[in-house]
C-alpha positions in Angstrom: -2.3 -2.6 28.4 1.1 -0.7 27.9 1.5 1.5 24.9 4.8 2.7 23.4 6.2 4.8 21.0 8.5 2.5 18.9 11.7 3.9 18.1 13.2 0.5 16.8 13.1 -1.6 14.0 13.6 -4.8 16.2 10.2 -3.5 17.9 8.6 -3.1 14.5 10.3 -6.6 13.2 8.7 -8.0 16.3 5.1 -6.8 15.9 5.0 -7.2 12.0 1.9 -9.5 12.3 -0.1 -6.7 12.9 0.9 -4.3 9.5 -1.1 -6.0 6.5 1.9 -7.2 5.2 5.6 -7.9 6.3 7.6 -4.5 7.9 10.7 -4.2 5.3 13.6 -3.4 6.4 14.7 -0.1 4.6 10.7 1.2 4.6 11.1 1.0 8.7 14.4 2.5 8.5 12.9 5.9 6.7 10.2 5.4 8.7 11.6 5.4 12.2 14.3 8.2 11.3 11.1 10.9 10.2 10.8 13.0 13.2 7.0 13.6 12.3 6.0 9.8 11.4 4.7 8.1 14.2 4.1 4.0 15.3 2.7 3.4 18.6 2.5 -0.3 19.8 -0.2 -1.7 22.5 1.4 -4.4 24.5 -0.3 -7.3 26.9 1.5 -9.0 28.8 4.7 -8.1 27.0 3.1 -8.8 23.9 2.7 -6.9 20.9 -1.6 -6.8 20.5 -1.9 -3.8 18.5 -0.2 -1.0 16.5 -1.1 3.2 15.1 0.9 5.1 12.9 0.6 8.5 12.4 2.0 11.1 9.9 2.6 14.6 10.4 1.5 16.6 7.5 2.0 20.7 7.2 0.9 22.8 4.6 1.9 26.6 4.8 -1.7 27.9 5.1 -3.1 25.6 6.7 -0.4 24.3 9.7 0.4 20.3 11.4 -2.1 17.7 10.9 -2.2 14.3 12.1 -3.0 11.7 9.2 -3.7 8.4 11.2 -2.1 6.3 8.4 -2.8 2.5 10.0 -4.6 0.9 12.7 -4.3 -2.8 13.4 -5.6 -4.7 16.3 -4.4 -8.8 16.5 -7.3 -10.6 16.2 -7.2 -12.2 19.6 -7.3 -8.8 21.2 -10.3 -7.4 19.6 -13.1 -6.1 21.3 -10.7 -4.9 24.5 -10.9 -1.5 23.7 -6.8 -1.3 21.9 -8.6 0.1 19.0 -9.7 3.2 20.8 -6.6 3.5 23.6 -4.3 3.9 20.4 -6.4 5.9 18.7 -6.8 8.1 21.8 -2.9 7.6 22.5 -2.0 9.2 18.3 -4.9 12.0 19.0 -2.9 13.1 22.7 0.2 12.9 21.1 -0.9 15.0 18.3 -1.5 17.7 20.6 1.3 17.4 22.1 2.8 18.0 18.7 0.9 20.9 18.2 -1.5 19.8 15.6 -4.7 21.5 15.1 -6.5 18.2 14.1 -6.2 14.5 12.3 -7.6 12.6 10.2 -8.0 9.3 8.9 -9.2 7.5 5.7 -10.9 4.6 5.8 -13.4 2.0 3.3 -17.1 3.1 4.6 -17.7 -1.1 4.6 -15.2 -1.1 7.3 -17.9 -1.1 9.9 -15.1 -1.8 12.8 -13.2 0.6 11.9 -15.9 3.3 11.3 -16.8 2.5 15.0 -13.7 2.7 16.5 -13.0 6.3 15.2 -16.5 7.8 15.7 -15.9 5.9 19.0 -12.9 8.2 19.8 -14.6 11.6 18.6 -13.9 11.3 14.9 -16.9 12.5 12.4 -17.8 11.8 9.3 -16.5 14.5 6.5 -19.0 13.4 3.7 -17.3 15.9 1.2 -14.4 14.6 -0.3 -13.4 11.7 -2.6 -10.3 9.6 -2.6 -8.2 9.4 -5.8 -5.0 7.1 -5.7 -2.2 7.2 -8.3 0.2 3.6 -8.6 3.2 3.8 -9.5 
């Protein structure tokens, strides 16, 4: 397993079947140009298996957070362990950054998910609620 930092939209074009939907093209732009957003791709055999992204987030009282925004393994790959390398790969780069911590949001049905973080060190919160606004 090989895992990059992408710095490319061709690299993100290439791995799009692992985002829940198609990469567009302006969205990866802004994306990619952010010095605090983050897309990490795990390659086998020169293939793209699985893909992080991460988010910088700093508030003046509080100081540089990593949100882990989106995981997502290919299905053929599951069960190798890409899961927990990128996670672990976003957390070390995190630090690197110099953020105190990160975070990550997920359904509490997603049982693979939930495993793969707790897996990695993450715990459960149990005290806050997600609202979402659509616009």
């Amino acid at each position: 397993m090989d895992i990059r930092r992408i710095t490319s939209a061709e690299a993100v074009e290439a791995a799009g079947h692992l985002f829940d939907d198609a990469p567009r093209p302006e969205a990866t732009e802004r994306f990619l140009a952010e010095p605090g957003h983050h897309l990490l791709i795990a390659y086998e055999d020169g293939e793209p298996a699985g893909m992080v992204t991460g988010v910088e987030l700093t508030h003046p009282d509080k100081g540089t957070e990593m949100f882990l925004y989106e995981l997502g393994v290919d299905e053929a790959y599951r069960g190798r362990g890409l899961g927990r390398a990128l996670v672990t790969a976003l957390a070390d780069l995190a630090r690197q950054r110099g953020c105190y911590g990160m975070w990550v949001l997920t359904d509490t049905d997603n049982d693979a998910a939930l495993a793969t973080y707790r897996g990695q060190g993450g715990a459960p919160d149990g005290t806050h609620a997600m609202l979402t606004w659509t616009f």
